[in-house]
N, CA, C and O atoms as a CHARMM CRD file, in Angstrom:
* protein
*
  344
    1    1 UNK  N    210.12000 -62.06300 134.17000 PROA 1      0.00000
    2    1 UNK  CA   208.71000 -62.30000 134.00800 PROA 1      0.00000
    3    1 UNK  C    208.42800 -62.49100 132.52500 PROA 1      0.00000
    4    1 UNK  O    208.91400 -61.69900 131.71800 PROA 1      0.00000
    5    2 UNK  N    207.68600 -63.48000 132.13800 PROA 2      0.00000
    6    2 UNK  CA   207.25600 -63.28800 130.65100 PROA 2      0.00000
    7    2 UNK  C    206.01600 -63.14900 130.64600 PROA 2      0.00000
    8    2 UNK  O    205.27100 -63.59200 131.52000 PROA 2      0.00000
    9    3 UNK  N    205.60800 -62.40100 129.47800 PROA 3      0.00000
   10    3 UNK  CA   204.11100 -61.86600 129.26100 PROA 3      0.00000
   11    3 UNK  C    204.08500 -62.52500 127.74800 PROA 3      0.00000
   12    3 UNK  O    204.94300 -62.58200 126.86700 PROA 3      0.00000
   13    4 UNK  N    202.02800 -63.24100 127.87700 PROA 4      0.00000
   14    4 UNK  CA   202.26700 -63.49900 126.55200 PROA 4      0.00000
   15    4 UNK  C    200.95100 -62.85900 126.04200 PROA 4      0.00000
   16    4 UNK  O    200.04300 -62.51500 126.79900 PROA 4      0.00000
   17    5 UNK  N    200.92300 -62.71500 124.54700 PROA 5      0.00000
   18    5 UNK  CA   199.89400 -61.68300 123.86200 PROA 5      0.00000
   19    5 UNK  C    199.21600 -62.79100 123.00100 PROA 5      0.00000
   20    5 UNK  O    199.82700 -63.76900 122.57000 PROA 5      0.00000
   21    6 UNK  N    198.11300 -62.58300 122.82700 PROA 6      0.00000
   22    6 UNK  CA   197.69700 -63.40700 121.75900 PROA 6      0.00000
   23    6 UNK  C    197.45500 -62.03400 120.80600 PROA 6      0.00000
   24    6 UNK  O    196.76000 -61.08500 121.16800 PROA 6      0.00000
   25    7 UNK  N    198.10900 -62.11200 119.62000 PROA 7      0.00000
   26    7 UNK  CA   197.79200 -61.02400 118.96000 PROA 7      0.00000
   27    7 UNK  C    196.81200 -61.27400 117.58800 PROA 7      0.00000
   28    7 UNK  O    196.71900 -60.53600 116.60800 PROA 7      0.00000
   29    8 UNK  N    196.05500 -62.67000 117.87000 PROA 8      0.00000
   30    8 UNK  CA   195.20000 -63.01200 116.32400 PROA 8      0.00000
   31    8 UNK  C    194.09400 -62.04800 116.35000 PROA 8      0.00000
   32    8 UNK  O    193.90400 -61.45500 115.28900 PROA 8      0.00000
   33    9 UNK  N    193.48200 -61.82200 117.13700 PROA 9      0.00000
   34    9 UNK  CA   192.41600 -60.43700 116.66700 PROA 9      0.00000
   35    9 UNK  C    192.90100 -59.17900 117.47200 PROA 9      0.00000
   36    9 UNK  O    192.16700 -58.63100 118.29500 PROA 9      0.00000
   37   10 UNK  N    194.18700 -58.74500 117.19300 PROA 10     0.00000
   38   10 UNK  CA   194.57600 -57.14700 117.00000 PROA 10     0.00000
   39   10 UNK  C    194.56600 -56.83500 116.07100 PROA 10     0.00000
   40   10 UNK  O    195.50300 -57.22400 115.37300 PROA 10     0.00000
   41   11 UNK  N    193.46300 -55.88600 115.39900 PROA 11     0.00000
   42   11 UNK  CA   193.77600 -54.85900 114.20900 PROA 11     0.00000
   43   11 UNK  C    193.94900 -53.86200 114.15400 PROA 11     0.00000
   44   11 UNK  O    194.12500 -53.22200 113.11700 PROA 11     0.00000
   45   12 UNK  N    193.94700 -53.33200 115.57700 PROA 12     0.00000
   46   12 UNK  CA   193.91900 -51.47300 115.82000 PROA 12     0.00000
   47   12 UNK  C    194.75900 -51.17300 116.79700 PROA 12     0.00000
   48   12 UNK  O    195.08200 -51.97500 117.67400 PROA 12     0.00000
   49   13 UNK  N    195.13100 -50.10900 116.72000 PROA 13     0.00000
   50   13 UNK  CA   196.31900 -49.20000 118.01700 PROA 13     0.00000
   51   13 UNK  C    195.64700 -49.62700 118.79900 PROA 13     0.00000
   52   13 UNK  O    196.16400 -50.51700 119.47400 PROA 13     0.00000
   53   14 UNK  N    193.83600 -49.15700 119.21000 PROA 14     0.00000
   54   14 UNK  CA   192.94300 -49.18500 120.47600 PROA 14     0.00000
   55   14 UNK  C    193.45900 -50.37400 121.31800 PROA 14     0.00000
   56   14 UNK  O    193.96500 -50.39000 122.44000 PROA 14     0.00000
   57   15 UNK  N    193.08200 -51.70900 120.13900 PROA 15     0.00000
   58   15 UNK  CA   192.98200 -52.58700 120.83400 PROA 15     0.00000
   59   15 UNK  C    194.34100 -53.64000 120.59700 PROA 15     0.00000
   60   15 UNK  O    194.25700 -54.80700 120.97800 PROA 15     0.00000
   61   16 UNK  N    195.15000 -53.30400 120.16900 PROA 16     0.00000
   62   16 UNK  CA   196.59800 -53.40100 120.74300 PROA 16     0.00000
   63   16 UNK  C    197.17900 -53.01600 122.00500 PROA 16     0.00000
   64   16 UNK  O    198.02100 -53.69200 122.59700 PROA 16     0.00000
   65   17 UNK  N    196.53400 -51.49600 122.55700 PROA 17     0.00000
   66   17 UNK  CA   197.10500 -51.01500 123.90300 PROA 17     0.00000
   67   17 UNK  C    196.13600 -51.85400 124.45700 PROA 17     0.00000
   68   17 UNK  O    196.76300 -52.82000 124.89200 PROA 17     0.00000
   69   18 UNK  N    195.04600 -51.99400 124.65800 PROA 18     0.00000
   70   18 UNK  CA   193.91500 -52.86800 125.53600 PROA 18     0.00000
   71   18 UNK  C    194.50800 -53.90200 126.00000 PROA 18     0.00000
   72   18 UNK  O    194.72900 -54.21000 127.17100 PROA 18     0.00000
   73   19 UNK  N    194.83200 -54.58400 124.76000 PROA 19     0.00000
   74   19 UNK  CA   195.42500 -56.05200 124.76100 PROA 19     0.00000
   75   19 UNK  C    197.18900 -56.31400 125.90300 PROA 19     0.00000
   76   19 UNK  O    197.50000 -57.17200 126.72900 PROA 19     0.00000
   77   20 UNK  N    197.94400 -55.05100 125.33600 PROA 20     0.00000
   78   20 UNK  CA   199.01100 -55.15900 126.35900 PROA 20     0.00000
   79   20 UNK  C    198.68200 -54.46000 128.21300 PROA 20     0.00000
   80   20 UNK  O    199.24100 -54.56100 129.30500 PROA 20     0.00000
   81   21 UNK  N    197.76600 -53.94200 127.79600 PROA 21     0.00000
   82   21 UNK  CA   197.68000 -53.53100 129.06400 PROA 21     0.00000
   83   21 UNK  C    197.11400 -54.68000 129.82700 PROA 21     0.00000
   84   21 UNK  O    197.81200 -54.72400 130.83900 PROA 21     0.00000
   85   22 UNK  N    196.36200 -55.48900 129.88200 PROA 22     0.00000
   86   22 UNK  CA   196.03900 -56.91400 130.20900 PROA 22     0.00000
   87   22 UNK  C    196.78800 -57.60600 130.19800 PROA 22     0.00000
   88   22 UNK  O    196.47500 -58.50300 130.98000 PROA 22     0.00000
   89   23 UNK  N    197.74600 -57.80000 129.73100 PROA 23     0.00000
   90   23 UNK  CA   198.65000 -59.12800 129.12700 PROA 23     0.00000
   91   23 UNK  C    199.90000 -59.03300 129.90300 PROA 23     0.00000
   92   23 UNK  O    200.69500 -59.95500 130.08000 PROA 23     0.00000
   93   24 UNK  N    200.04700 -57.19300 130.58200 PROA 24     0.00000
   94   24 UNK  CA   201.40200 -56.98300 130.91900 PROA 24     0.00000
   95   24 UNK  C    201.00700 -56.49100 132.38500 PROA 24     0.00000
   96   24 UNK  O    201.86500 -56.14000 133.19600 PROA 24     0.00000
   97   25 UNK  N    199.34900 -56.49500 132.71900 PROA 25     0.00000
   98   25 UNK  CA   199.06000 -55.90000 133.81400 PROA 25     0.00000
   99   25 UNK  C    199.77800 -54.10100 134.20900 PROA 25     0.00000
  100   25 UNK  O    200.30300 -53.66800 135.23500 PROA 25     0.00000
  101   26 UNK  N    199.55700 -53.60800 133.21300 PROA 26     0.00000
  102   26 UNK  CA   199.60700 -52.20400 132.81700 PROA 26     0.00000
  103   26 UNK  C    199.19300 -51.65700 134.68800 PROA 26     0.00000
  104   26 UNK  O    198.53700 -52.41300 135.40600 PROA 26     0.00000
  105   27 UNK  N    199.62000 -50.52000 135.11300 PROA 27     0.00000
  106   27 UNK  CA   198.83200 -49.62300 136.26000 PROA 27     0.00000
  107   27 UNK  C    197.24500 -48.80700 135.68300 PROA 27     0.00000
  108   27 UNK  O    196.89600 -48.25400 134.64000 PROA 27     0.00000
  109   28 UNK  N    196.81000 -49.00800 136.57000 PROA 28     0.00000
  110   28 UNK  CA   195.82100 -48.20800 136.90400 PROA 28     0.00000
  111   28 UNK  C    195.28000 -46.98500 135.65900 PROA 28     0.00000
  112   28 UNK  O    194.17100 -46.86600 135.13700 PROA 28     0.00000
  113   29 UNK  N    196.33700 -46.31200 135.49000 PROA 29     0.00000
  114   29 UNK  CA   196.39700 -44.54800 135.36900 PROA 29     0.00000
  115   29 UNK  C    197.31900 -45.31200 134.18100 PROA 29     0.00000
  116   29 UNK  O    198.03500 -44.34700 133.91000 PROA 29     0.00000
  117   30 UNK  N    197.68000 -46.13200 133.49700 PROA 30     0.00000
  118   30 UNK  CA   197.96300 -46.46000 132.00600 PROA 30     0.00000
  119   30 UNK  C    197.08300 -45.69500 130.92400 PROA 30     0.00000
  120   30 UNK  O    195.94500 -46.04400 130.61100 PROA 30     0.00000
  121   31 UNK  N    197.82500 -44.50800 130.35000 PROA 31     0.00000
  122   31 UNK  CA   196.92000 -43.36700 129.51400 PROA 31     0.00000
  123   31 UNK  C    196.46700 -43.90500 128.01300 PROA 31     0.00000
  124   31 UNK  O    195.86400 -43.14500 127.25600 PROA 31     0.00000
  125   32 UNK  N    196.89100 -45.67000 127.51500 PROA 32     0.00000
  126   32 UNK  CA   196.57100 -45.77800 126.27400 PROA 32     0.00000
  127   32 UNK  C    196.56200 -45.20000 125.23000 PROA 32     0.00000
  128   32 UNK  O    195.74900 -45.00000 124.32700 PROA 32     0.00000
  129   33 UNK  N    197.76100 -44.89800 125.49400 PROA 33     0.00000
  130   33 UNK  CA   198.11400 -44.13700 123.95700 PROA 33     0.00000
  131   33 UNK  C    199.82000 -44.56300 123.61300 PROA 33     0.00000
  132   33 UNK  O    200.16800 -45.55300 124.25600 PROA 33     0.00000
  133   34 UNK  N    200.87000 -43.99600 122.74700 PROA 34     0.00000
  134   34 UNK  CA   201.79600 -44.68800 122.46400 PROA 34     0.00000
  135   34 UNK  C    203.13800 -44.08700 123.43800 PROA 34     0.00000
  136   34 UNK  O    204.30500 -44.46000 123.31400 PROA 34     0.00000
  137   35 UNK  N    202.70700 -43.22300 124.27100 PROA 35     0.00000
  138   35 UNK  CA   203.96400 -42.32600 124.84600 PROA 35     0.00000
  139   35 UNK  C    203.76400 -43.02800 126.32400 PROA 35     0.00000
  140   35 UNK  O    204.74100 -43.37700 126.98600 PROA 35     0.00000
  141   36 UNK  N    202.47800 -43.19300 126.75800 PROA 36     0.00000
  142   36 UNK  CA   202.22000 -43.98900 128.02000 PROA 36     0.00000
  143   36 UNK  C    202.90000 -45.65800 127.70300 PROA 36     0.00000
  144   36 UNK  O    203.70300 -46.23600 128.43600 PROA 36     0.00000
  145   37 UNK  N    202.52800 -45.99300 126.88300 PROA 37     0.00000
  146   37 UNK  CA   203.28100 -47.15700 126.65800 PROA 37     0.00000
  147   37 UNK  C    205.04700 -47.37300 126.77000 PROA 37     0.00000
  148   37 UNK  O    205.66800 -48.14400 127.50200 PROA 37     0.00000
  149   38 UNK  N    205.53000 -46.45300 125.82500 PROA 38     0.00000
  150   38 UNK  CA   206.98500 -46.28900 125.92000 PROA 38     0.00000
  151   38 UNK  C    206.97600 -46.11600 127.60800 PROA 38     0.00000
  152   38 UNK  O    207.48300 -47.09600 128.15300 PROA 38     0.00000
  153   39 UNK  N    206.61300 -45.31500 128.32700 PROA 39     0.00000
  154   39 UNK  CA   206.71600 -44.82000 129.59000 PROA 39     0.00000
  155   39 UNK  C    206.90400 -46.33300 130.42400 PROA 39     0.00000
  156   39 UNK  O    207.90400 -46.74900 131.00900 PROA 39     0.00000
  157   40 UNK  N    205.65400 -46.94000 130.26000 PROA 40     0.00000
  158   40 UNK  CA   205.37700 -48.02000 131.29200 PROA 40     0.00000
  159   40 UNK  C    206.71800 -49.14100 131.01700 PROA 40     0.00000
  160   40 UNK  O    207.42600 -49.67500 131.87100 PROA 40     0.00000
  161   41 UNK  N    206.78200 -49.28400 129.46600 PROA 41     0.00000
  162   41 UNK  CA   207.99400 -50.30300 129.53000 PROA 41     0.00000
  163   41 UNK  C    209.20600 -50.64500 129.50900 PROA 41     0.00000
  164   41 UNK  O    209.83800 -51.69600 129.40300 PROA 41     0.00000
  165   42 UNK  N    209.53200 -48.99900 129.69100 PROA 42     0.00000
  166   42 UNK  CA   210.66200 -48.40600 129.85600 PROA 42     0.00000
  167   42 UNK  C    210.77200 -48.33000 131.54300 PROA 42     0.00000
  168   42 UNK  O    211.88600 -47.98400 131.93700 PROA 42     0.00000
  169   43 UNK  N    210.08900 -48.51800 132.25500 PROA 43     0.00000
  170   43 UNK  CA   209.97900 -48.71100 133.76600 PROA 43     0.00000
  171   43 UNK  C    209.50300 -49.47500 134.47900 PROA 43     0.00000
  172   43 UNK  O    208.66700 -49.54900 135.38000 PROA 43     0.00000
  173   44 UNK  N    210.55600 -50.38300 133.62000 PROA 44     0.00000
  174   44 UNK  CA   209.43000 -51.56500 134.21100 PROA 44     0.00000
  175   44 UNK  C    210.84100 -52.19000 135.32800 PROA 44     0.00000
  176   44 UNK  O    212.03200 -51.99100 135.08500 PROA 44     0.00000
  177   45 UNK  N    210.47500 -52.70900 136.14800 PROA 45     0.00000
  178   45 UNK  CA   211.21200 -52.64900 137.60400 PROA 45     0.00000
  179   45 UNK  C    212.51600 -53.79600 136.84000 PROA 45     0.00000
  180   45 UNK  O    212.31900 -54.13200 135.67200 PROA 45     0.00000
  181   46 UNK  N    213.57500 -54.24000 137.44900 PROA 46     0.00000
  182   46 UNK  CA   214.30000 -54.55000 137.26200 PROA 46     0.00000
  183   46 UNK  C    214.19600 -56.08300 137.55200 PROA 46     0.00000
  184   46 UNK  O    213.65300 -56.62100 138.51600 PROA 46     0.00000
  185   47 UNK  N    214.96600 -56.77600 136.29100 PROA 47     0.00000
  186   47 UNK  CA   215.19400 -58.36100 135.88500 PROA 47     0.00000
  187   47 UNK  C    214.57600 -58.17600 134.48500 PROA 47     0.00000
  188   47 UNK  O    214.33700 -57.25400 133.70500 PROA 47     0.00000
  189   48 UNK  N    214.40900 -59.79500 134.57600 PROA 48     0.00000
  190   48 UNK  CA   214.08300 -60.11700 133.24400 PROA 48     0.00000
  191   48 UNK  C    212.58400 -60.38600 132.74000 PROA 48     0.00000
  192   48 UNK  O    211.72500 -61.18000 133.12300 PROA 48     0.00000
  193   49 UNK  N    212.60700 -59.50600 131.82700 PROA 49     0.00000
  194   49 UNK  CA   210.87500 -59.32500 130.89900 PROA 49     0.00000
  195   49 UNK  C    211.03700 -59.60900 129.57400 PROA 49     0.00000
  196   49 UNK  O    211.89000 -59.12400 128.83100 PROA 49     0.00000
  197   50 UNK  N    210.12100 -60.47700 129.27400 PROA 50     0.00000
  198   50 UNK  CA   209.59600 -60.96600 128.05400 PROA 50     0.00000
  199   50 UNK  C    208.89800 -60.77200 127.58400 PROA 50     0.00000
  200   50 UNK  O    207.99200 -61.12500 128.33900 PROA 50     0.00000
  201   51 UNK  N    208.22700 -60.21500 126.29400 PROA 51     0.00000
  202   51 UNK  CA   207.20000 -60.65300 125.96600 PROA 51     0.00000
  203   51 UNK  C    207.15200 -61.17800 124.43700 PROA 51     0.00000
  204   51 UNK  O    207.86700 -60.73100 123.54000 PROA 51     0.00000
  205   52 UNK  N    205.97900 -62.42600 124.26100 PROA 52     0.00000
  206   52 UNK  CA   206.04200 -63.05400 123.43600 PROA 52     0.00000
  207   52 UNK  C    204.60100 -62.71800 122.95300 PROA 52     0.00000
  208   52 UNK  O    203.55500 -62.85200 123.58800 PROA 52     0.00000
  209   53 UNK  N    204.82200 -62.13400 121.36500 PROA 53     0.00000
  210   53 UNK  CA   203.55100 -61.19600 120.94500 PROA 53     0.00000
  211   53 UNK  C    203.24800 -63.21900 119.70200 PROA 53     0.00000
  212   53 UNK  O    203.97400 -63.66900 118.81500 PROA 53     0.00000
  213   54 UNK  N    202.11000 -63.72500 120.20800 PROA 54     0.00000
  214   54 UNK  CA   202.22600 -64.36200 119.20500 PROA 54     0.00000
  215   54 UNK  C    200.89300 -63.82600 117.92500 PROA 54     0.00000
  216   54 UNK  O    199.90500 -63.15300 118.21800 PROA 54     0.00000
  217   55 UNK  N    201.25200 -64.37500 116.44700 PROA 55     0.00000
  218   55 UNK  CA   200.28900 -63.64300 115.40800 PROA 55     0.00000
  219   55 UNK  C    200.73600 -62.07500 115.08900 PROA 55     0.00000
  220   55 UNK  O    199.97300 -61.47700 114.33000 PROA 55     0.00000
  221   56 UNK  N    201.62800 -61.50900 115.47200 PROA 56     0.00000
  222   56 UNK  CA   202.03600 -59.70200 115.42000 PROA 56     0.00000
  223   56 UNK  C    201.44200 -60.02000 113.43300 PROA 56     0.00000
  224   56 UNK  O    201.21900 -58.96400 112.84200 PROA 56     0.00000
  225   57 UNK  N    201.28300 -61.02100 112.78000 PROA 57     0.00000
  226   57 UNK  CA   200.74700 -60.68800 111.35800 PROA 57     0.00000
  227   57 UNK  C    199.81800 -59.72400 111.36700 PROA 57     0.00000
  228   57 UNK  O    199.74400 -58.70700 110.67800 PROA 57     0.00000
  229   58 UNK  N    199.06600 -60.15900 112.26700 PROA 58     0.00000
  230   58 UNK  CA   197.47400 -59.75000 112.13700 PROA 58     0.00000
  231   58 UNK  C    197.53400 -57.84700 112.42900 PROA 58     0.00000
  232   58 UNK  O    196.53400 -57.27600 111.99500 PROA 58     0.00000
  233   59 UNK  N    198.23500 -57.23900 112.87200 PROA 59     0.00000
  234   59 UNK  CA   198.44200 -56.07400 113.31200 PROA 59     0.00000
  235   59 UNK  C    198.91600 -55.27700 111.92900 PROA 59     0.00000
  236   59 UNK  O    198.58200 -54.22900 111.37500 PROA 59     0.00000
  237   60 UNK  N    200.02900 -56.51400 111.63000 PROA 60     0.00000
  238   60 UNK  CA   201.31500 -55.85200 110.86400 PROA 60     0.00000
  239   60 UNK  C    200.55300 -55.41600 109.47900 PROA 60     0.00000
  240   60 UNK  O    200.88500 -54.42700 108.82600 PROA 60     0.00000
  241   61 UNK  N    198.96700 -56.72600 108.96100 PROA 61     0.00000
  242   61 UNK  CA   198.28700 -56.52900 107.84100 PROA 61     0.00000
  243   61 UNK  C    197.56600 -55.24600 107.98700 PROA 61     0.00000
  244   61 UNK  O    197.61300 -54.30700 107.19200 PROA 61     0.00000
  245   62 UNK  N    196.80600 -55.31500 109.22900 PROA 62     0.00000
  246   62 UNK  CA   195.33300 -54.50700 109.32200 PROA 62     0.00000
  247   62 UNK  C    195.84500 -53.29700 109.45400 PROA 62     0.00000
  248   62 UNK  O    195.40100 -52.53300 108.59600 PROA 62     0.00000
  249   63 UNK  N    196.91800 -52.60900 110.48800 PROA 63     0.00000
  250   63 UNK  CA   197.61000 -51.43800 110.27000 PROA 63     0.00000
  251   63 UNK  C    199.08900 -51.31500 110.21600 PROA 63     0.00000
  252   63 UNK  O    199.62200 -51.32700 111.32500 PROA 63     0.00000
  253   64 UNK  N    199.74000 -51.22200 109.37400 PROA 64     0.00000
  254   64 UNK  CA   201.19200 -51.25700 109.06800 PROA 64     0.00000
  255   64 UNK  C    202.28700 -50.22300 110.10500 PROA 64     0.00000
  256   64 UNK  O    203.30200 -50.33000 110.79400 PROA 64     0.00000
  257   65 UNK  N    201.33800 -49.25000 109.68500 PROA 65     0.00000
  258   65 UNK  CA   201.89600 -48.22700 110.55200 PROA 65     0.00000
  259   65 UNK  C    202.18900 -48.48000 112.11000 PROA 65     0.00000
  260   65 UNK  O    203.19200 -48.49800 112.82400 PROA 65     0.00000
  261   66 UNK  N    200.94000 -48.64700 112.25900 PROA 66     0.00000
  262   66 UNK  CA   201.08300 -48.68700 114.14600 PROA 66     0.00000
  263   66 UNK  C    201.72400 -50.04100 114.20500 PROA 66     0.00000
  264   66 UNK  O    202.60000 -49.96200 115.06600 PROA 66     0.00000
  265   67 UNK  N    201.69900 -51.17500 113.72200 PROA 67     0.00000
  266   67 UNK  CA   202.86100 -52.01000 113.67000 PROA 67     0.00000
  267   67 UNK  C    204.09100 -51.83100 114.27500 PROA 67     0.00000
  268   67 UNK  O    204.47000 -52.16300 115.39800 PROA 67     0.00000
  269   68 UNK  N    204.79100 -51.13500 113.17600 PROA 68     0.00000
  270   68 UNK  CA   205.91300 -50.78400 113.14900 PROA 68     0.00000
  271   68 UNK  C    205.80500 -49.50100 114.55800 PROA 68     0.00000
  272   68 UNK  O    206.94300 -49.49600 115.02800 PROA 68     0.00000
  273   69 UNK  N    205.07400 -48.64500 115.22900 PROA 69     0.00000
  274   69 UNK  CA   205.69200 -48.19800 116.21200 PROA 69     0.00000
  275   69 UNK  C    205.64200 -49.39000 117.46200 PROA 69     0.00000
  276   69 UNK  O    206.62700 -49.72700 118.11900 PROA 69     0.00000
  277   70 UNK  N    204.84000 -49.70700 117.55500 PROA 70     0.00000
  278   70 UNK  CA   204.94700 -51.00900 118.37100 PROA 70     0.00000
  279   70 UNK  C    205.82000 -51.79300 118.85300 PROA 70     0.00000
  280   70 UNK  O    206.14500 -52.03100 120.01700 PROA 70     0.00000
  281   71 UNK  N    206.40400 -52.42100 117.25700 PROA 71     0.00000
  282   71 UNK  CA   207.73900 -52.87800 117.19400 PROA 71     0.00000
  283   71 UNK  C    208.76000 -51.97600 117.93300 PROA 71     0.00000
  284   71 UNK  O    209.44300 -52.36100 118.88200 PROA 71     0.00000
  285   72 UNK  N    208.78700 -50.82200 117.43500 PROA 72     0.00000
  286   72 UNK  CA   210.21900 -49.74800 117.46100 PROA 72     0.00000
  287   72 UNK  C    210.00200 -49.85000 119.36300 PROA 72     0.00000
  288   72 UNK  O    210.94100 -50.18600 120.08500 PROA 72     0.00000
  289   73 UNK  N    208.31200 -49.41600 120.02800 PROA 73     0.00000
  290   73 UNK  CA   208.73500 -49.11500 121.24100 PROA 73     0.00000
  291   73 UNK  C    208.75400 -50.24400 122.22100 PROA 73     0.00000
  292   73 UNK  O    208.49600 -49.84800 123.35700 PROA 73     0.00000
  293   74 UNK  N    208.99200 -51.59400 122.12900 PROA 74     0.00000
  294   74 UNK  CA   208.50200 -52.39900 122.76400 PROA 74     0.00000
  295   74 UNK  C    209.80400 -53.15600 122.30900 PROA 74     0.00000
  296   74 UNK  O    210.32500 -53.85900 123.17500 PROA 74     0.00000
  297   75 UNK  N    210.26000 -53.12200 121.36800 PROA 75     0.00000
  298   75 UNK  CA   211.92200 -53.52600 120.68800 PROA 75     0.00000
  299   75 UNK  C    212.48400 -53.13500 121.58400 PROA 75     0.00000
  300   75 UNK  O    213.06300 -53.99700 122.24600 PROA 75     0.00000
  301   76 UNK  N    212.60500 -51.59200 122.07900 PROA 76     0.00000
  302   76 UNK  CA   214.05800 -50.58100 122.40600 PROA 76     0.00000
  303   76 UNK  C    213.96200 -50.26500 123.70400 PROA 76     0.00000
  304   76 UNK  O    214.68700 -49.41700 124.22400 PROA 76     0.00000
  305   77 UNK  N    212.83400 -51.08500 124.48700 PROA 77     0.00000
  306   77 UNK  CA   212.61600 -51.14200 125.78400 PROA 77     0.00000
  307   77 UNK  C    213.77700 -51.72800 126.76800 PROA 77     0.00000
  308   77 UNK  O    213.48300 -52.91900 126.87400 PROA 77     0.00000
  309   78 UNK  N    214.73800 -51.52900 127.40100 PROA 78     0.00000
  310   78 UNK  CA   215.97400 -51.56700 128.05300 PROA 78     0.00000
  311   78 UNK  C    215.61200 -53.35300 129.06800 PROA 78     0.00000
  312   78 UNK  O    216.42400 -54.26200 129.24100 PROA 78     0.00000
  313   79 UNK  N    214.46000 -53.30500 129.44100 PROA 79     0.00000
  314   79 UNK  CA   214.26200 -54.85300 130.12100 PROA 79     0.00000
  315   79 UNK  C    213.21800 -54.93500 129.58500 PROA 79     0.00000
  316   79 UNK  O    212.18500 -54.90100 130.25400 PROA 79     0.00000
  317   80 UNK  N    213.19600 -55.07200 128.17100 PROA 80     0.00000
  318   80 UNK  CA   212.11100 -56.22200 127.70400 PROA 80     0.00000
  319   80 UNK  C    212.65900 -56.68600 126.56000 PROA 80     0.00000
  320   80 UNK  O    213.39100 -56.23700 125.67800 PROA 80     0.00000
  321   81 UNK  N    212.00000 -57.91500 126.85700 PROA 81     0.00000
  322   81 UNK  CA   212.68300 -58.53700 125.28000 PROA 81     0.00000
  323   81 UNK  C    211.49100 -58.95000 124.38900 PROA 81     0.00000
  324   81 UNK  O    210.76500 -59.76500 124.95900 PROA 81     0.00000
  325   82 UNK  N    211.11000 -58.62200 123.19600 PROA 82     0.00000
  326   82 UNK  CA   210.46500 -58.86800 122.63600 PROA 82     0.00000
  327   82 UNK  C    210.47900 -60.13200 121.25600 PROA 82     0.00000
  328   82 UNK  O    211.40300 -60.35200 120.47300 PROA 82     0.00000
  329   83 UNK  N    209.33000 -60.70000 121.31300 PROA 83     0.00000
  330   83 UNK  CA   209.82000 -62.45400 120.67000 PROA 83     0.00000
  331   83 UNK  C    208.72200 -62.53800 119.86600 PROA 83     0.00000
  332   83 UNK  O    207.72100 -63.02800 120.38900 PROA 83     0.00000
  333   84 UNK  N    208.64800 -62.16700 118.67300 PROA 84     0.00000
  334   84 UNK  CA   207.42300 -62.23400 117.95000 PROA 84     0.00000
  335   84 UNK  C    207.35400 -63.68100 117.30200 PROA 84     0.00000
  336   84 UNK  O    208.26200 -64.25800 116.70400 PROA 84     0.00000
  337   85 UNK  N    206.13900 -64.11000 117.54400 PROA 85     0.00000
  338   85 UNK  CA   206.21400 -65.65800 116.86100 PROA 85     0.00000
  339   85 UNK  C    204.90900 -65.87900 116.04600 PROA 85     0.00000
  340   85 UNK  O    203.81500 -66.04600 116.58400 PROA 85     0.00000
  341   86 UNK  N    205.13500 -65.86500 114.57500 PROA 86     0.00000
  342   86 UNK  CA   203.42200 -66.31000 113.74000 PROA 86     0.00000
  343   86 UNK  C    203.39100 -67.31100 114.42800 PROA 86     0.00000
  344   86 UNK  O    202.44100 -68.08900 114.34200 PROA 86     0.00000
């Protein structure tokens, strides 16, 4: 499955999880925060997952930090592949 993000107006954790939870069709009971995230995409049913974050600049400027966990948990996700494209 590939999922795609438009990431030109993400500037915040908030609306970074908002944004993937839409984009990746998140469950229900998705707790929006960064441990529910690891959770969901770390279980995510078996084959092949994509996702293609395009703009990740706009995140990477406005908060650096949450950036980079983003990256780390959405990188090290076992069936997802992550494809960042400005």
């Amino acid at each position: 499955m590939k999922y795609v993000l438009d990431g030109s107006g993400i500037r915040s954790k908030a609306a970074m999880l908002d944004a993937l939870a839409k984009a990746m069709s998140f469950p229900d009971y998705f707790g929006h925060n960064l441990d529910a995230l690891a959770d969901v995409v770390n279980d995510l049913p078996p084959g092949t997952h994509t996702l293609v974050w395009h703009s990740p600049q706009t995140l990477r400027k406005a908060d650096p930090a949450n950036y980079e966990e983003f990256v780390d948990i959405l990188g090290s996700a076992d069936r997802l592949t992550l494809v960042l494209e400005a």
